[in-house]
VEXLO-161201 format. One record per residue: residue in three letters; y, z, x of N, C-alpha, C in turn. Coordinates in nm, 3 decimals, decimal comma, padded with zeros to 5 digits. Each point is the difference from the previous one (the first is absolute). Layout:
# VEXLO-161201
<aa Ala | n.y Y | n.z Z | n.x X | ca.y Y | ca.z Z | ca.x X | c.y Y | c.z Z | c.x X>
...
//
This chain:
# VEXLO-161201
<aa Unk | n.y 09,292 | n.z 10,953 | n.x 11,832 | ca.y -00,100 | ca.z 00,105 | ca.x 00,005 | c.y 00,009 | c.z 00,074 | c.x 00,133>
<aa Unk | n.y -00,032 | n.z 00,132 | n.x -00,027 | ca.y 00,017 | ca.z 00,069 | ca.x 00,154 | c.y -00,112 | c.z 00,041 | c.x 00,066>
<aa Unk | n.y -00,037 | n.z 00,007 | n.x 00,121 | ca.y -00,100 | ca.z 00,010 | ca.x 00,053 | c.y -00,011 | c.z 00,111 | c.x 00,064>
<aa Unk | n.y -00,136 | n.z 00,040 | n.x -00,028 | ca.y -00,012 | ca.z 00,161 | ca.x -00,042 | c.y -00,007 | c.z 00,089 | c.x 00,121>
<aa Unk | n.y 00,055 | n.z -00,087 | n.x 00,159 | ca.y 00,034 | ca.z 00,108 | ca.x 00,078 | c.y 00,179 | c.z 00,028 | c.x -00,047>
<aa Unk | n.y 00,100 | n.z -00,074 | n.x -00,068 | ca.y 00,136 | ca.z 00,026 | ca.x -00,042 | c.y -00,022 | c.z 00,126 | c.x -00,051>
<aa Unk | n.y -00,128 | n.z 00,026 | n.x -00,096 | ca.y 00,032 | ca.z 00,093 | ca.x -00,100 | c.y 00,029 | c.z 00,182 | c.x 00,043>
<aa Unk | n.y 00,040 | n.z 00,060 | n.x -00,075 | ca.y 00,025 | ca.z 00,166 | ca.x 00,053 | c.y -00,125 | c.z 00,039 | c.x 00,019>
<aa Unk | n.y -00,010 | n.z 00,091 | n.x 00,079 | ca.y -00,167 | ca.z 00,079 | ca.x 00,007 | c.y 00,074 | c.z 00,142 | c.x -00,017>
<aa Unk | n.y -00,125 | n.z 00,067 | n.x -00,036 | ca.y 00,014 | ca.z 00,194 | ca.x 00,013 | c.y -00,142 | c.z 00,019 | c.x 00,065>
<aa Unk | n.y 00,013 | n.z 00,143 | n.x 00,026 | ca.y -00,104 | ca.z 00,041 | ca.x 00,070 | c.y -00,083 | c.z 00,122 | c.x -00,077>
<aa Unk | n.y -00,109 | n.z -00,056 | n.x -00,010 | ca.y -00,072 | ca.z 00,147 | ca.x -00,110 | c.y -00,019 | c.z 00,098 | c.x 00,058>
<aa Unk | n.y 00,045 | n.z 00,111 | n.x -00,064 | ca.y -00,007 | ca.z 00,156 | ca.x 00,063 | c.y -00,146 | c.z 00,058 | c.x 00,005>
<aa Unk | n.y -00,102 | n.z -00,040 | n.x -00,089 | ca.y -00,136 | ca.z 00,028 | ca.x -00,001 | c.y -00,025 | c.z -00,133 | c.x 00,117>
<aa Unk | n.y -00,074 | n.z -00,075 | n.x -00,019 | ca.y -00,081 | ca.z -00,068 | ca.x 00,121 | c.y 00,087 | c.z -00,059 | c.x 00,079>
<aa Unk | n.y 00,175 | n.z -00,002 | n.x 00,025 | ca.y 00,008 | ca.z -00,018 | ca.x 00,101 | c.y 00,036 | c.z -00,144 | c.x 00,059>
<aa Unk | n.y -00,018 | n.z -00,091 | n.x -00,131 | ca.y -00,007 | ca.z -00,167 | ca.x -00,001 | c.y 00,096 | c.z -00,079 | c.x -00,017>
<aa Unk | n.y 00,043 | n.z -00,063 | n.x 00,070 | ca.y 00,180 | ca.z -00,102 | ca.x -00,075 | c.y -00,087 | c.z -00,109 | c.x -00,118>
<aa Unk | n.y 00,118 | n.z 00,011 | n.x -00,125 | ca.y -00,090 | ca.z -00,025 | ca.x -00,133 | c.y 00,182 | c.z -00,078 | c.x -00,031>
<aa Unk | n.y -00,029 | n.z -00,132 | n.x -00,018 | ca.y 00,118 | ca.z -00,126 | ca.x -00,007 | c.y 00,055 | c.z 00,049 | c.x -00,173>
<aa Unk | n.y 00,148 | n.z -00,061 | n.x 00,001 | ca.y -00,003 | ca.z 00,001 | ca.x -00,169 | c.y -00,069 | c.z -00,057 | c.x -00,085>
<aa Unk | n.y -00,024 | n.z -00,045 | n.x -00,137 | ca.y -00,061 | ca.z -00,012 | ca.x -00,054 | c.y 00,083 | c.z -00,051 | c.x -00,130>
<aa Unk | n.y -00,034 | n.z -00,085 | n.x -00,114 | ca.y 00,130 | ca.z -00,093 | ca.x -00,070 | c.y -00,083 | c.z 00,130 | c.x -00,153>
<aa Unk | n.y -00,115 | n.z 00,068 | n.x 00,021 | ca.y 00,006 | ca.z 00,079 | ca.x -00,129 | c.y 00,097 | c.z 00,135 | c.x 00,034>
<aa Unk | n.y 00,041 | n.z 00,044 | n.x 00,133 | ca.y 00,028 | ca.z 00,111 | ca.x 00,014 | c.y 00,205 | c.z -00,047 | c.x 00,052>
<aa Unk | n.y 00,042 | n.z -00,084 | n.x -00,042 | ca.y 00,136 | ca.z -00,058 | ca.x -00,014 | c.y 00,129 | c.z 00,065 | c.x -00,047>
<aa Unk | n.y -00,034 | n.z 00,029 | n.x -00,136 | ca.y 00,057 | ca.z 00,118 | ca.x -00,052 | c.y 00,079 | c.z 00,130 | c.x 00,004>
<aa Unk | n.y -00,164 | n.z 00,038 | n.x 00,106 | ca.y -00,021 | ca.z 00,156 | ca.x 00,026 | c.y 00,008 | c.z 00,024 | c.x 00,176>
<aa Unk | n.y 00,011 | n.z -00,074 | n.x 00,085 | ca.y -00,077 | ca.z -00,052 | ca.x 00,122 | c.y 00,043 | c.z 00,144 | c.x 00,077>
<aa Unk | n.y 00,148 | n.z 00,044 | n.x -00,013 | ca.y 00,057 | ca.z 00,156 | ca.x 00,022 | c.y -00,090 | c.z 00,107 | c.x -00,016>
<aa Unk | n.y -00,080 | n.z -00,065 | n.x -00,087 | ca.y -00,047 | ca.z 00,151 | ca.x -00,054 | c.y -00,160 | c.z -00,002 | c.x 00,062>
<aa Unk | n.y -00,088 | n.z -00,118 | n.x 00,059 | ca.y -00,109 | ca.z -00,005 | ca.x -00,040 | c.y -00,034 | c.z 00,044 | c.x 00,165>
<aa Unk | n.y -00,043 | n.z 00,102 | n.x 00,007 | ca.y -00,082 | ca.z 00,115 | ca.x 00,129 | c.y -00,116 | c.z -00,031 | c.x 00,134>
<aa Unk | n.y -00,141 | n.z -00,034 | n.x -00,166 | ca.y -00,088 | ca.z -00,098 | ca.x 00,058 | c.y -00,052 | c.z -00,085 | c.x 00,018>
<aa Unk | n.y -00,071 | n.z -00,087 | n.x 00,045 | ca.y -00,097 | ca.z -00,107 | ca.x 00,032 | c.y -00,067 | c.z -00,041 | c.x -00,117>
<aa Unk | n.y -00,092 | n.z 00,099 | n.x -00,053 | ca.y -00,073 | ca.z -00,033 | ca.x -00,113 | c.y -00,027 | c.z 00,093 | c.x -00,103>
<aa Unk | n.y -00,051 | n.z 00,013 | n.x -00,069 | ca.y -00,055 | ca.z 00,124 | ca.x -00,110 | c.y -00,064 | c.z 00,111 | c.x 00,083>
<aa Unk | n.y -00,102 | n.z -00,054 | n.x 00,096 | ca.y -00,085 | ca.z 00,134 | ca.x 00,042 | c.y 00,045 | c.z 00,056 | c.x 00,100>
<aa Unk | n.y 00,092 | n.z -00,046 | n.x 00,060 | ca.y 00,145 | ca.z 00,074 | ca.x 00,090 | c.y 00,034 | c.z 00,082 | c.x -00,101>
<aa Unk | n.y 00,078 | n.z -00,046 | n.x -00,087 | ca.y 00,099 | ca.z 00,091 | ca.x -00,082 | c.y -00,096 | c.z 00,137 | c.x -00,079>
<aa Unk | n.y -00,180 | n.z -00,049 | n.x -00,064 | ca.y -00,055 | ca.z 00,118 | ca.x -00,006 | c.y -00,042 | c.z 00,059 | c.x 00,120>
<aa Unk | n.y -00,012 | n.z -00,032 | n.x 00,088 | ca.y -00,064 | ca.z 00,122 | ca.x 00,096 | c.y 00,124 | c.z 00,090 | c.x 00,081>
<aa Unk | n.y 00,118 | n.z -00,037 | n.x -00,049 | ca.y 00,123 | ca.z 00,039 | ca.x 00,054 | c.y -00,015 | c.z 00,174 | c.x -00,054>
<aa Unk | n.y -00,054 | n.z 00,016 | n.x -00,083 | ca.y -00,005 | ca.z 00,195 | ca.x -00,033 | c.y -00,125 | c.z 00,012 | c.x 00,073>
<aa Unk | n.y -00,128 | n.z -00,048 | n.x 00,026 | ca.y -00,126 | ca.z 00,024 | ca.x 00,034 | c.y 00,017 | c.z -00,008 | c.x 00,173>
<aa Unk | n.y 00,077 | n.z -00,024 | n.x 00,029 | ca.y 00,036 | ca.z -00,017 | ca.x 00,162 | c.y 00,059 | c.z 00,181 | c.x 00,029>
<aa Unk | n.y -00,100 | n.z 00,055 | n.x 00,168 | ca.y 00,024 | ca.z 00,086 | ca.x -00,011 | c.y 00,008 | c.z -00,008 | c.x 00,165>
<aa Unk | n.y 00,075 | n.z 00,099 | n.x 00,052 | ca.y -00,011 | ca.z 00,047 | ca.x 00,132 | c.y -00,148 | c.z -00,025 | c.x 00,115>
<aa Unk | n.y -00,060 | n.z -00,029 | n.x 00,083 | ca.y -00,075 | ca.z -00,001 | ca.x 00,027 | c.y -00,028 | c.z 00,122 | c.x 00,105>
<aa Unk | n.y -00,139 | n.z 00,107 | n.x -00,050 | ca.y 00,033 | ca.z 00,100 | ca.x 00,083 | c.y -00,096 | c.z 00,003 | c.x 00,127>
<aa Unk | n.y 00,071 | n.z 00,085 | n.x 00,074 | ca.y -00,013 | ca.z -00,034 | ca.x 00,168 | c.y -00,148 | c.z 00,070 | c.x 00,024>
<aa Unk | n.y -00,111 | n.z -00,040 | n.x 00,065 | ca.y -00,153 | ca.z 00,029 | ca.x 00,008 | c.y 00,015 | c.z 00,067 | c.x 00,130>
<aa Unk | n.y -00,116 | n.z 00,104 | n.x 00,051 | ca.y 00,016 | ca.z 00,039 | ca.x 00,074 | c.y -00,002 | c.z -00,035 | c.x 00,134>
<aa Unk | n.y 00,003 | n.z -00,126 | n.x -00,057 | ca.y -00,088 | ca.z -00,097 | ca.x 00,147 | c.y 00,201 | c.z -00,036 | c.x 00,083>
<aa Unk | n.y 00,033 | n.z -00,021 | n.x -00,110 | ca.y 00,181 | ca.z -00,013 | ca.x 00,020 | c.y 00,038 | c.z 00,127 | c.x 00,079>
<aa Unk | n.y -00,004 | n.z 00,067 | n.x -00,052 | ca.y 00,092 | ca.z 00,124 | ca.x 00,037 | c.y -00,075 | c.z 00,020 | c.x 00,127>
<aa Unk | n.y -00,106 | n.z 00,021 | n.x 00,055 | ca.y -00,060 | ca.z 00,012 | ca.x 00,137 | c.y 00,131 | c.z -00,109 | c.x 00,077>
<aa Unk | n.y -00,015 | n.z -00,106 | n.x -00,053 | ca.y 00,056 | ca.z -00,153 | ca.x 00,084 | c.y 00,144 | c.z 00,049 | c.x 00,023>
<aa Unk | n.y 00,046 | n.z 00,086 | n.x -00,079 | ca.y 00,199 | ca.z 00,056 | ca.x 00,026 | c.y -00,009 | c.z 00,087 | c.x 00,060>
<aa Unk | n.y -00,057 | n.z 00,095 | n.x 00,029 | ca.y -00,008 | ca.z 00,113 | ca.x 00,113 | c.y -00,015 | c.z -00,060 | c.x 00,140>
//
């Protein structure tokens, strides 16, 4: 049995998290992006965050 610091990790592009392999995602492991389901939905709902005016004072 291998112990689950051996195993591959990836890094989720939404939150950002190292997420280990997994023996359901074996198969596919190439292919699989995120962490969990609500990574993979909020992956279109993720948007730019825009700059307040309180920012832009702070870059001048």
């Amino acid at each position: 049995m291998r112990k689950k610091s051996d195993l591959p990790v990836k890094i989720c592009p939404i939150c950002k998290r190292p997420f280990a392999w997994r023996k359901k995602w074996r198969k596919d492991w190439q292919k699989v992006i995120y962490c969990s389901e609500k990574c993979r939905r909020n992956n279109h709902t993720t948007k730019p965050v825009k700059e307040t005016s309180a920012q832009s004072c702070l870059l001048i």
